[in-house]
TIFISE-679655 format. One record per atom (N, C-alpha, C): residue in one letter; atom name; residue number from 1; z, x, y. Coordinates in nm, 4 decimals, decimal comma, padded with zeros to 6 digits. Last residue first. Layout:
// TIFISE-679655
A_CA_NUM_Z_X_Y
...
//
This chain:
// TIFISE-679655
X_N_121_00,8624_00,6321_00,6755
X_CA_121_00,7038_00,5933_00,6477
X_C_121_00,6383_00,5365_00,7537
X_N_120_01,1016_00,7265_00,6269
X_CA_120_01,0138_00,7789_00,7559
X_C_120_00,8789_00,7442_00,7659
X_N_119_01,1454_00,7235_00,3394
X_CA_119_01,2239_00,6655_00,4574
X_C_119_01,1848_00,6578_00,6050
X_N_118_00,9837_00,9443_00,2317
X_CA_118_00,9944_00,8301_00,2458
X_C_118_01,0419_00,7271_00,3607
X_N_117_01,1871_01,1724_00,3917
X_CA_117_01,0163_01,1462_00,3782
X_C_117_00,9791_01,0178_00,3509
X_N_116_01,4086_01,1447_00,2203
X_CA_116_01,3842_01,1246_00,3614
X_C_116_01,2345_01,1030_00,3954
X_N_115_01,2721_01,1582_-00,0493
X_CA_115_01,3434_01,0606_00,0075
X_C_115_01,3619_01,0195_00,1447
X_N_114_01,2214_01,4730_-00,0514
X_CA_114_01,1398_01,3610_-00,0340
X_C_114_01,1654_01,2170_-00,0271
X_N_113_01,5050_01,5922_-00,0161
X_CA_113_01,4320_01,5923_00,0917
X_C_113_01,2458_01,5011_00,0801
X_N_112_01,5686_01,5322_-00,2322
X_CA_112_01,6611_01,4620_-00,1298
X_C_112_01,5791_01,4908_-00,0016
X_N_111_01,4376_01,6538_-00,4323
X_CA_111_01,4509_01,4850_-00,4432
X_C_111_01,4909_01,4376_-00,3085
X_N_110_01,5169_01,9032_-00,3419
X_CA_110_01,3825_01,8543_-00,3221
X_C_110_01,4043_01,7047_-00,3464
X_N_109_01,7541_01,9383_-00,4232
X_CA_109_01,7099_01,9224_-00,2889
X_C_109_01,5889_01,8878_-00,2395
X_N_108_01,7357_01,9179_-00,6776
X_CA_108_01,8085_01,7962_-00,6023
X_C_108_01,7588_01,7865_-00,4837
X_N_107_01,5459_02,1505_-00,7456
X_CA_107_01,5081_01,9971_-00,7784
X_C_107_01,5754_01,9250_-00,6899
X_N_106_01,6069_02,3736_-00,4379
X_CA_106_01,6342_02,3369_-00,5731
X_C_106_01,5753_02,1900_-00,6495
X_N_105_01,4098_02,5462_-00,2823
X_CA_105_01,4480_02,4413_-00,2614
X_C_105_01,4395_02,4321_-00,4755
X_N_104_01,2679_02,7301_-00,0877
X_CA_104_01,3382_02,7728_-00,1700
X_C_104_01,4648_02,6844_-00,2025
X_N_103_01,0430_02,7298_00,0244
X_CA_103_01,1061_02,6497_00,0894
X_C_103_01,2848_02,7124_00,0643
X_N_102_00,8484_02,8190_-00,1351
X_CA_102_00,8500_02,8293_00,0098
X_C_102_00,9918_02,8494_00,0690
X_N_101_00,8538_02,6529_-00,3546
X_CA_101_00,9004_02,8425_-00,3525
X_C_101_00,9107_02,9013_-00,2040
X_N_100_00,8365_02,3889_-00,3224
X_CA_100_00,9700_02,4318_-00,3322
X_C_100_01,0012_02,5679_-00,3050
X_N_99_00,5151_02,4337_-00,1993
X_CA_99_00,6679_02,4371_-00,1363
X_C_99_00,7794_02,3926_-00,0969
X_N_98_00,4506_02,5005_-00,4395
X_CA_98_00,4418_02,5925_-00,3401
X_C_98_00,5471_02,5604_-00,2325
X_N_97_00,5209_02,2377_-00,6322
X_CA_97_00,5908_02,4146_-00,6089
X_C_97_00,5523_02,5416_-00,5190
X_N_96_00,3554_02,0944_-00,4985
X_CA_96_00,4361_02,0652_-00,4827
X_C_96_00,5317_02,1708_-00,5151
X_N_95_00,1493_02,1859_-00,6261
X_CA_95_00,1100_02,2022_-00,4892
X_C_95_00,2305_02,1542_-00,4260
X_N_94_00,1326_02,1552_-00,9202
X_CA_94_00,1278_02,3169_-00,8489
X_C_94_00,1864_02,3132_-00,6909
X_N_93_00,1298_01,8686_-00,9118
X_CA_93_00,2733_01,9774_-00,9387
X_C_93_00,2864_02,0997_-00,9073
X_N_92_-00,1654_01,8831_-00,8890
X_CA_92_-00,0604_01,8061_-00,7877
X_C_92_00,1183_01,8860_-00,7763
X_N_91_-00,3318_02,1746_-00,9502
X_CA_91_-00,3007_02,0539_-00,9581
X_C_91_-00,2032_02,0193_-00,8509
X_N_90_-00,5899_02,2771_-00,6587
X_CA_90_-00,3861_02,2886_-00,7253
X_C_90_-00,4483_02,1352_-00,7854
X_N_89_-00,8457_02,4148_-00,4711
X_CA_89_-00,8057_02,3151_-00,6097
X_C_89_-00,6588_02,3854_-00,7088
X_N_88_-00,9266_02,5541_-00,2342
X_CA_88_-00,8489_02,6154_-00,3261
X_C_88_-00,8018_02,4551_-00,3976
X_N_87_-01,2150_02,6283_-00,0968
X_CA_87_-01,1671_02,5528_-00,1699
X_C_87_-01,0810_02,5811_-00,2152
X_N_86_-01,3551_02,8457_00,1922
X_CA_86_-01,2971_02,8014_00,0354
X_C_86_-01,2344_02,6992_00,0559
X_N_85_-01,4009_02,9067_00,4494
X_CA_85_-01,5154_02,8558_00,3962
X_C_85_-01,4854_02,8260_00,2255
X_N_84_-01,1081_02,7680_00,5693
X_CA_84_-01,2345_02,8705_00,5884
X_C_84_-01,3226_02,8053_00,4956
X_N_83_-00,9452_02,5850_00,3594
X_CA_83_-00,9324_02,6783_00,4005
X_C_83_-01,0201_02,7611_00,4602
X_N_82_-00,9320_02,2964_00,1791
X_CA_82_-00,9948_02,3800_00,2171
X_C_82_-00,9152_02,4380_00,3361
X_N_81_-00,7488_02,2025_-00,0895
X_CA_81_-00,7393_02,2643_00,0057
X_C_81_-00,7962_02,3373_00,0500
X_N_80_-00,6958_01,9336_-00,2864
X_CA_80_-00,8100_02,0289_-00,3004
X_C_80_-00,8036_02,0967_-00,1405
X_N_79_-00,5169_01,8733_-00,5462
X_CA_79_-00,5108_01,8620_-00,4670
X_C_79_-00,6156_01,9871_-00,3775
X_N_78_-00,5186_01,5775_-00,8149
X_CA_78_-00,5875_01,7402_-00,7340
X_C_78_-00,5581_01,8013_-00,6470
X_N_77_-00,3427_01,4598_-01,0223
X_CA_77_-00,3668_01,4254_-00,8950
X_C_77_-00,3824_01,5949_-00,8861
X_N_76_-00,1459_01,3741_-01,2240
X_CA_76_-00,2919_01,3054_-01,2056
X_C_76_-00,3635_01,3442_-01,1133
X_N_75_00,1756_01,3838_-01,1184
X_CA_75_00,0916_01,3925_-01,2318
X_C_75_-00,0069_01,3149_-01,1946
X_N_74_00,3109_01,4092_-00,8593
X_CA_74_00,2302_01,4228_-00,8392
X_C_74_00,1167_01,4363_-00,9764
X_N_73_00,6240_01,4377_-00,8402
X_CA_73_00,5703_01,5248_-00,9624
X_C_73_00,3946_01,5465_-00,9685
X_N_72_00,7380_01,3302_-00,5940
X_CA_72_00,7956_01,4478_-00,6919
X_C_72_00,7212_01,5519_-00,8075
X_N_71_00,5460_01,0852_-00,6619
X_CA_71_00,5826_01,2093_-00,5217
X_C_71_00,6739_01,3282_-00,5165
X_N_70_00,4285_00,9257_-00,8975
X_CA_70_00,5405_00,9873_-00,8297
X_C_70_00,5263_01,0900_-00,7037
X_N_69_00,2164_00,6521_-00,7574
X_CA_69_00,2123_00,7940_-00,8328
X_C_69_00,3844_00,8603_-00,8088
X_N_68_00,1198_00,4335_-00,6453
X_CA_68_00,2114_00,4209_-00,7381
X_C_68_00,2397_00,5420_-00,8119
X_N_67_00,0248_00,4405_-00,3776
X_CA_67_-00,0476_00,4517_-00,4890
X_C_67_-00,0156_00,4448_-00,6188
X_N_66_00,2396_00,5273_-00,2593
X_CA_66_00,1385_00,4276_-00,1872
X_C_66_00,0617_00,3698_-00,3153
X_N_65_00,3618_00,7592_-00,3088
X_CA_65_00,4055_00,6621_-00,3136
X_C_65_00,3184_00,5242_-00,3311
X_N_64_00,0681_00,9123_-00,2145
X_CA_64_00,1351_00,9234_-00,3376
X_C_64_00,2336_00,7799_-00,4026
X_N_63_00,1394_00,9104_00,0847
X_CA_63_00,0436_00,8453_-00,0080
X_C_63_00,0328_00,8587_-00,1345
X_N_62_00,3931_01,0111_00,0977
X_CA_62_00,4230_00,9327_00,1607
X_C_62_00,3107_00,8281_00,0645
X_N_61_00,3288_01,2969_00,0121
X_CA_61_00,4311_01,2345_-00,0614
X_C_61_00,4258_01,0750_-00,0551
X_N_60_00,1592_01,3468_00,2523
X_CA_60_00,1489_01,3863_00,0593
X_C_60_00,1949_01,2846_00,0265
X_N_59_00,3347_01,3812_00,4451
X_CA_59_00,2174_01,2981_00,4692
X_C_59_00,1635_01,2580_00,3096
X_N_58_00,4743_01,5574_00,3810
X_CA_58_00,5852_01,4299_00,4072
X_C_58_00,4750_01,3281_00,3545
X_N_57_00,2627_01,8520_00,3730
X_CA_57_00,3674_01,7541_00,2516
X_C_57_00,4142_01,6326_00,3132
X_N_56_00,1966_01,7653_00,6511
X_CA_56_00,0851_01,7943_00,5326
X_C_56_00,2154_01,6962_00,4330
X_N_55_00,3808_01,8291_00,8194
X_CA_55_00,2946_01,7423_00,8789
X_C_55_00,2673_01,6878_00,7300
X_N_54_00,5892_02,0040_00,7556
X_CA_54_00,6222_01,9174_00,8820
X_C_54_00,4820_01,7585_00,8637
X_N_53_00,4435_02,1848_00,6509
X_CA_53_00,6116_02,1690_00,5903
X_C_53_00,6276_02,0204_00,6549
X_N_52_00,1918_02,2236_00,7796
X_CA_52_00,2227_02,2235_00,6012
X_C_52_00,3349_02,1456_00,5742
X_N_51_00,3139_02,3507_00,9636
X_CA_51_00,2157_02,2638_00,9755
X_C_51_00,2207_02,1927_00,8066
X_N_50_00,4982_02,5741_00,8893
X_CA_50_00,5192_02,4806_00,9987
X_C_50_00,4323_02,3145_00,9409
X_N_49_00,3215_02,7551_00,8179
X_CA_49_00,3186_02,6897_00,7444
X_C_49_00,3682_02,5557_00,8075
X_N_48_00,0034_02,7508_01,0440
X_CA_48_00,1290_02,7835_01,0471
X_C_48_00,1575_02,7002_00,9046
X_N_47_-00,3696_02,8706_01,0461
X_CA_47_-00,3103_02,7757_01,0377
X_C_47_-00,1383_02,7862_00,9969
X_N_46_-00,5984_03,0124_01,0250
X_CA_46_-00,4772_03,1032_01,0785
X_C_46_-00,3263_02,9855_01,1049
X_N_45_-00,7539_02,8936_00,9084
X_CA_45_-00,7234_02,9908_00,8885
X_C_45_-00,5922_03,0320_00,9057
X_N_44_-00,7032_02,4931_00,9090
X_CA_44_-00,7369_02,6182_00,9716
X_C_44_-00,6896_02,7598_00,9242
X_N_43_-00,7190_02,2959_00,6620
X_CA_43_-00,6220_02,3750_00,7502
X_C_43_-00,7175_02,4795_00,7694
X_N_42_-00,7047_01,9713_00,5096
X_CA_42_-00,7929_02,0393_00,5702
X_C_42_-00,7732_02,1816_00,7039
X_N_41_-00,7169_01,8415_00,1995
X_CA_41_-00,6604_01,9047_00,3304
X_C_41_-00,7481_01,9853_00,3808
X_N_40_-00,7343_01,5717_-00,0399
X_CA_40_-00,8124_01,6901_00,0843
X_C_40_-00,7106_01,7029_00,1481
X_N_39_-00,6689_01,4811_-00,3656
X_CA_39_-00,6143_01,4700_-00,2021
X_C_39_-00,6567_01,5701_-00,1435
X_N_38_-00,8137_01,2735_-00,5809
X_CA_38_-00,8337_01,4294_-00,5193
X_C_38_-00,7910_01,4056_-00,4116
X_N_37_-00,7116_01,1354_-00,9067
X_CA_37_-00,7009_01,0865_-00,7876
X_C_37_-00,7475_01,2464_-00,6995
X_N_36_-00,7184_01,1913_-01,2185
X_CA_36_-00,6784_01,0183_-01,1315
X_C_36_-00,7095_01,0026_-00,9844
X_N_35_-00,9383_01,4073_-01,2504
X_CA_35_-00,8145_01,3830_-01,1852
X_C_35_-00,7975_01,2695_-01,1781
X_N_34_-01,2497_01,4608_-01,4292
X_CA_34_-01,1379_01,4643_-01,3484
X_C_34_-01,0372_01,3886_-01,3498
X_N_33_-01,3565_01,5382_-01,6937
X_CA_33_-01,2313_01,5749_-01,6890
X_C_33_-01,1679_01,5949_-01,5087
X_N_32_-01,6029_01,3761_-01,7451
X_CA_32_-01,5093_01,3505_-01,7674
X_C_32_-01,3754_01,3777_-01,7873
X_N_31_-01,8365_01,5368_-01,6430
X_CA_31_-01,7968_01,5513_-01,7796
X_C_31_-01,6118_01,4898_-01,8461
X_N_30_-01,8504_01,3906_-01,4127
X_CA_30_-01,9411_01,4110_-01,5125
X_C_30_-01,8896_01,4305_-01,6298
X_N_29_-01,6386_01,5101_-01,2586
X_CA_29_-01,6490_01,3667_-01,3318
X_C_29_-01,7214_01,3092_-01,4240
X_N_28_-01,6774_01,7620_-01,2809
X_CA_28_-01,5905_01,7444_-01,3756
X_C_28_-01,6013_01,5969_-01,3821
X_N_27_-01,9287_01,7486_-01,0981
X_CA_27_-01,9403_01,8621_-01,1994
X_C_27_-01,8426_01,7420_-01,3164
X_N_26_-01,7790_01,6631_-00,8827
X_CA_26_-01,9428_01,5614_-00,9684
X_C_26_-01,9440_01,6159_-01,0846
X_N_25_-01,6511_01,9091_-00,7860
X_CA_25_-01,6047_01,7514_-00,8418
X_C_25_-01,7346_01,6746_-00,9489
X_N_24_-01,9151_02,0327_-00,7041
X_CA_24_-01,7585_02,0900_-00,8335
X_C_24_-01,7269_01,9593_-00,8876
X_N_23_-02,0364_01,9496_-00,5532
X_CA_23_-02,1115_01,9430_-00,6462
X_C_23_-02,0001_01,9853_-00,7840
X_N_22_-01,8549_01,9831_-00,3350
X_CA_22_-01,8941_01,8424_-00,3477
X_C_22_-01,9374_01,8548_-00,5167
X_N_21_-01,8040_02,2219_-00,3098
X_CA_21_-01,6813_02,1192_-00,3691
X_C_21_-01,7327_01,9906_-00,4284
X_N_20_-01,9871_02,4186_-00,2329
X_CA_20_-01,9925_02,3685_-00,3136
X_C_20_-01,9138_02,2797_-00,4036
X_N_19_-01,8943_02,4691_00,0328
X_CA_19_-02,0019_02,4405_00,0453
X_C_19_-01,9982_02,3838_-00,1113
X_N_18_-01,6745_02,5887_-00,0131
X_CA_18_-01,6177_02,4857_00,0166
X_C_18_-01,7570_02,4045_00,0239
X_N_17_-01,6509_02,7503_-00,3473
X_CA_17_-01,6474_02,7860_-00,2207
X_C_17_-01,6520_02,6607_-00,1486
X_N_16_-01,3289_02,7606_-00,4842
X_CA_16_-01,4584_02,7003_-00,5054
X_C_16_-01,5146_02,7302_-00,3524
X_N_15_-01,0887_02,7959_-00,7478
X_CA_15_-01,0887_02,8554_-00,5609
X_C_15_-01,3025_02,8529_-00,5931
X_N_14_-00,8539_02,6596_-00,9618
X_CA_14_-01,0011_02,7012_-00,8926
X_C_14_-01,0144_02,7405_-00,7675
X_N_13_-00,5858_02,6002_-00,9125
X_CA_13_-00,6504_02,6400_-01,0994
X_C_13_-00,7717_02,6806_-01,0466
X_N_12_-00,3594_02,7712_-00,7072
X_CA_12_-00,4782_02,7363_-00,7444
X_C_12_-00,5299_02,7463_-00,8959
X_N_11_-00,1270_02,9569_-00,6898
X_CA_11_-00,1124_02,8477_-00,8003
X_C_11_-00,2232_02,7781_-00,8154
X_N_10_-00,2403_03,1727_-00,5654
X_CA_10_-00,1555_03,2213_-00,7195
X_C_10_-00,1887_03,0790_-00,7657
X_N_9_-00,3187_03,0530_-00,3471
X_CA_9_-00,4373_03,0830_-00,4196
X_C_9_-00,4011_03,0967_-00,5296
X_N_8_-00,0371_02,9604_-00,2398
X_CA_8_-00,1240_02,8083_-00,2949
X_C_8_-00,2658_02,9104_-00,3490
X_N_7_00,0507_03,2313_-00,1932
X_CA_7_00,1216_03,1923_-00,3305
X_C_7_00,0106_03,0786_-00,3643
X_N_6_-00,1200_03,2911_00,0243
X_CA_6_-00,1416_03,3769_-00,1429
X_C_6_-00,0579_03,2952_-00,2257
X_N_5_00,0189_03,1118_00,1893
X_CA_5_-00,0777_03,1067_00,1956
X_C_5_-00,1746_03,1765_00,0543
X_N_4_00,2843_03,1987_00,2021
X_CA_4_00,2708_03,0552_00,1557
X_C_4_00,1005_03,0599_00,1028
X_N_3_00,1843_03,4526_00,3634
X_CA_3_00,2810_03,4375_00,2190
X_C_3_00,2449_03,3117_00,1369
X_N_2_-00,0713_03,4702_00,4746
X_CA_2_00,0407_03,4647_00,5369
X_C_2_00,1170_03,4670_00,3325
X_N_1_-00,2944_03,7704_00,5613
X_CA_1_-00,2756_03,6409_00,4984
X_C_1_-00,1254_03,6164_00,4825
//
């Protein structure tokens, strides 16, 4: 398992199996403690972070904006990453420090590198 890959299970609040996401969510809307909002991904096992860095986050950020949410901070927001046959559920801020820790990216630089992101809409 790759690095990036144990740190998003470290920052996972749930790891659900993926057969049962559907009935997870229903679970918390039910009881009234979901999310403003659940962003899916959807990555192959053996999947690069590459893919993640390049494709996934810009793509994040970009609908986030969209929606009037920050893209920096991602408050409200799930982010629910299947993987194989799991679920790994980050809040939004979790999923956005995977990769700063990745990345190894200071606040500024992170502001400055979701800006470009933007800009690229």
């Amino acid at each position: 398992m790759s690095d990036w890959l144990a740190l998003l299970e470290r920052k996972a609040s749930e790891i659900v199996p993926g057969a049962e996401y559907n009935d997870f969510r229903s679970a918390l809307e039910e009881r009234g403690e979901a999310p403003d909002l659940f962003y899916e991904i959807f990555l192959a096992e053996k999947s690069a972070w590459e893919k993640l860095r390049d494709a996934v986050y810009p793509q994040f950020a970009r609908y986030l904006k969209s929606k009037s949410i920050n893209p920096e901070k991602a408050g409200g927001v799930a982010v629910s990453v299947f993987v194989g046959d799991r679920c790994l559920i980050l809040e939004g801020g979790a999923f956005l420090d995977v990769f700063k820790g990745v990345e190894g990216l200071s606040a500024d630089a992170f502001h400055s590198l979701v800006l470009s992101w933007l800009a690229h809409a």
